[in-house]
Structure formats: structure tokens, C-alpha cells
N, C-alpha and C positions, 0 to 999 in steps of 0.2 A: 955485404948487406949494409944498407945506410943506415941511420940512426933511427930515421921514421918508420923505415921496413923491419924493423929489429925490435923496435916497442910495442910496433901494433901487434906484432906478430907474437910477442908476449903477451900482451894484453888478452888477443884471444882465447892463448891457452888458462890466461886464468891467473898470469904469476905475475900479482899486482906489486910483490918484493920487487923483482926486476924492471918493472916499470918505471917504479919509485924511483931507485938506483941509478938508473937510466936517463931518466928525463932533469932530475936532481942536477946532476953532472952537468946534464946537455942546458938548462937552462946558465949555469953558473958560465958554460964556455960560449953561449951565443952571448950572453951582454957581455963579456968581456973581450967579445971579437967584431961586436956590434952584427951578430949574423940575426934578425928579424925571422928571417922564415923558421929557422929551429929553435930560436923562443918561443915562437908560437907555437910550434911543432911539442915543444917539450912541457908546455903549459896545460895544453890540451890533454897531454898524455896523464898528467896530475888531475885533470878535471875528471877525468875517467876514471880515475882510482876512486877521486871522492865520491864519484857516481856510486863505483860498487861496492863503495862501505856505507854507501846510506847516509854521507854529508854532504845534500843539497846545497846549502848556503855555500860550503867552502868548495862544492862545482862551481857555483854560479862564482863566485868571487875570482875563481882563476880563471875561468871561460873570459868571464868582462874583461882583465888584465890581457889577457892574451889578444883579442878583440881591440883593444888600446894602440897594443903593439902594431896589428896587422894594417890599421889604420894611418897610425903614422908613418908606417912606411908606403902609403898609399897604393898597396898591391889588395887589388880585390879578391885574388884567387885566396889570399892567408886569411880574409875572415870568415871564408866556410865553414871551416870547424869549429872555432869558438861558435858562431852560428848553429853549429849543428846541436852542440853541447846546451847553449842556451835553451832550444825549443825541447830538449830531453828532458833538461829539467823541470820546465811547466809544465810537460808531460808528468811526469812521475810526482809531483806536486800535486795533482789533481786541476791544474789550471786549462784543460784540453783549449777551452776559447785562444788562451795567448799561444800554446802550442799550435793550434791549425793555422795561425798568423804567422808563426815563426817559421814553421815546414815547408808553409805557402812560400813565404818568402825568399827561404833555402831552395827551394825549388826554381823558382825566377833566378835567381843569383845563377846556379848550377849550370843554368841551361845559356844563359850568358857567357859563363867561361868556356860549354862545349864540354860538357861530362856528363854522357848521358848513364851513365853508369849511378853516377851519384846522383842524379834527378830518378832513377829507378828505386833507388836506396832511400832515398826520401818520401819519394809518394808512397812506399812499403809501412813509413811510420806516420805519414798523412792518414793511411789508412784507420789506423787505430783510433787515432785523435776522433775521427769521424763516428767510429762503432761507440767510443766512448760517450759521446756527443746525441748518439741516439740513432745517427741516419746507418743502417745497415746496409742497405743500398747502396750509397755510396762507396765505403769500405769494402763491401763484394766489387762493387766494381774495379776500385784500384787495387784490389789483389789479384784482384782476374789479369788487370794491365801488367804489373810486375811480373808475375807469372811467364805471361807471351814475352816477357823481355831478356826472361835469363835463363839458364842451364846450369846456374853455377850450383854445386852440391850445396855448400852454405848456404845462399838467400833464399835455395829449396826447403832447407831445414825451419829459413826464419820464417817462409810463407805458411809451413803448416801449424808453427805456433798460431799465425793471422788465422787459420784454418780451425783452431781449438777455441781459438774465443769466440770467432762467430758462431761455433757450434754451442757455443755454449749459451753464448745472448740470444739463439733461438732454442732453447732448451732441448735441444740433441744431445744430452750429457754423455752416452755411450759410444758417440764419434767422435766430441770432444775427448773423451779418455783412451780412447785408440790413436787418437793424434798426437797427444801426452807422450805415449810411449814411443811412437815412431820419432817424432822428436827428439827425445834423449838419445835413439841409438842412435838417429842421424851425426847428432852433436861427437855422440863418444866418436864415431869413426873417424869422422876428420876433426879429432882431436882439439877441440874447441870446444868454449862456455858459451852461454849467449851473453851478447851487450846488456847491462843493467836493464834499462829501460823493457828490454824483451823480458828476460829475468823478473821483473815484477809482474810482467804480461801470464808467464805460465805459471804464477805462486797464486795468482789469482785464480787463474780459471781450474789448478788443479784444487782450491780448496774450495771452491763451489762445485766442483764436478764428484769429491768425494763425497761431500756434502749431501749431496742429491742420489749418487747410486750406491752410496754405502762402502765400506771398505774393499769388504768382498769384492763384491761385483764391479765397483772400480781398478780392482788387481785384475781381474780375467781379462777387461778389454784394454787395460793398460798393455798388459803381456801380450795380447794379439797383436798390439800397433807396433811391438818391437821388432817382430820380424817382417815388418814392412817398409820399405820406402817411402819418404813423404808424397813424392809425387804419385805412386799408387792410392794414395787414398784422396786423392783431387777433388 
């Protein structure tokens, strides 16, 4: 396993120690081997960390650095991710206007290098920017798109977060709390957290959905959604 398949794959599980470690190391040995793509690589991995301790500025400061790099070595495939990390951060900033610019633009980029994978991945959190933005319709729509595009057990997990907040900003709070739960057990299974940026997505809509049905009755439909699959509750 490579460096970038070894961090991310940490990063999933949650163990932002290893990440640190990891990326730490691998920045120190690409500038000292002049290798560009794994300083970027290992930049990224630190902007991610900042993500999920909640230091926006010191995301955005490594994300730009890293973006520096990928630049000067004039390969467009390396500013993706700093890219990606940037419009996260407008995102979770509350700035959705620069995030749906950024996503947009991540999405163009994406589909330039031929990843349609990561142009699914993206319109997933284009989605958001949009429900936050007001337009629902929209957002149903490119979740609906994401959706027809993948099978992977993960971006099933992350669709039905997408799935809890629209229920929520149409004030279905007992589907929204049934999504809540299927969500977590999706996550526990295949042994993964969500990305920050989704992480804020379900602290939100779980503390408007207790909010609204009361403890109680937030735990009953919580507990139903656990023994369901997300794509069962479509």
C-alpha cells in the first residue's frame, strides 16, 4: 500500500494520530526528494486533519500551500485536492455562494482529467451547497444523479446523510431521524467516520430533528433506521 492509500484509508477510520504521523514524515521526504505529487498528497492529508478538529484557517493555509505546489509543478491532476479541501472549507464556514463556485469548478476540473468518479463525489457535495442556498430542487436533483451513478456501500452511506437533511428542510423530521440511524450503522459496518464537512451535515440535522420530535420519539425512529440499509429508505 502506497503512502496516499494508507493515509486516506486512515483518515476514514477516524485515526487522525496516524494521519498526522504519516503525512508529517511524507511531507519532510517529498521536499527533500523534490517529489511534488506526495507533498501535495501529504499537505492535503494535514488540511484534513485541520478539518476535523475544527481549524478552518489552518485547512485553508495548508490546502493553499499545497495548491502552490501543484501548481508549480504545472500538473493539473495535483490541484484537485487542495481544490477539493478549499470549497470544504467555504462550505463549513457558512460561505455556500464561494463553495457552489468552488465545487462548480472542481467539477469542470474533474471531468477534464476523466474521473468520473470524483465528478460524482463532487456534485454529492454540490448538492448540499444548493439545499443550504435554498434551492431544494436542485439538491434533490443531484442526489438523485449521484445515486443512478454508484453502488458503492460508502457514497450510499453519504447519500442518505444528503437524504436527512432534505428531510429535514422539508420538515419530515421522523424520516430524517430514521436516516440518522441507518446512517450510523451503515458507517459502523464498513468501519469508517464521515468526512468533516458531512460530520457537520448530520450534527446539524440531528440537533434540529431532536429538537423537533423530542428525545423520545427521536430514539424510536432513530432505532428503526438502524436496522435498515440506506438505500432501503430511498
Amino acid at each position: 500500500m502506497g503512502f496516499a492509500q494508507e493515509v486516506r484509508a486512515a483518515f476514514r477510520r477516524g485515526d487522525t494520530a496516524a494521519v498526522t504521523l504519516l503525512a508529517q514524515a511524507e511531507v519532510e521526504r517529498a521536499r527533500t526528494t523534490g517529489d511534488s505529487a506526495g507533498e501535495v498528497e501529504a499537505l492535503y492529508a494535514l488540511a484534513r486533519v485541520a478539518l476535523r478538529e475544527e481549524d478552518r484557517p489552518r485547512a485553508e493555509q495548508l490546502a493553499e500551500a499545497a495548491l502552490v505546489v501543484a501548481m508549480a509543478a504545472g500538473d493539473r491532476a495535483l490541484e484537485e485536492r487542495p481544490r477539493h479541501v478549499l470549497a470544504a472549507v467555504a462550505r463549513l464556514s457558512g460561505d455556500h455562494l464561494t463553495a457552489r463556485e468552488r465545487y462548480r469548478a472542481s467539477i469542470a476540473l474533474n471531468e477534464e482529467l476523466g474521473r468520473p468518479e470524483t465528478v460524482t463525489s463532487e456534485s454529492y457535495n454540490l448538492a448540499f451547497t444548493e439545499l443550504h442556498l435554498g434551492d431544494l430542487e436542485r439538491a434533490r436533483e443531484l442526489f438523485a444523479a449521484v445515486r443512478r451513478r454508484t453502488a458503492d456501500p460508502a457514497m450510499l452511506a453519504y447519500l442518505a446523510i444528503g437524504g436527512a437533511a432534505l428531510a429535514r428542510a422539508e420538515g419530515d423530521h421522523e424520516r430524517a431521524a430514521e436516516l440518522l440511524g441507518s446512517v450510523d450503522a451503515a458507517f459502523a459496518a464498513i468501519g469508517q467516520v464521515p468526512d468533516p464537512d458531512d460530520a457537520a451535515e448530520l450534527a446539524a440535522v440531528r440537533d434540529a430533528t431532536v429538537a423537533a420530535l423530542g428525545e423520545e420519539r427521536f430514539r424510536e425512529r432513530y432505532a428503526a433506521g438502524t436496522s435498515r440499509r440506506p438505500d432501503d429508505l430511498g
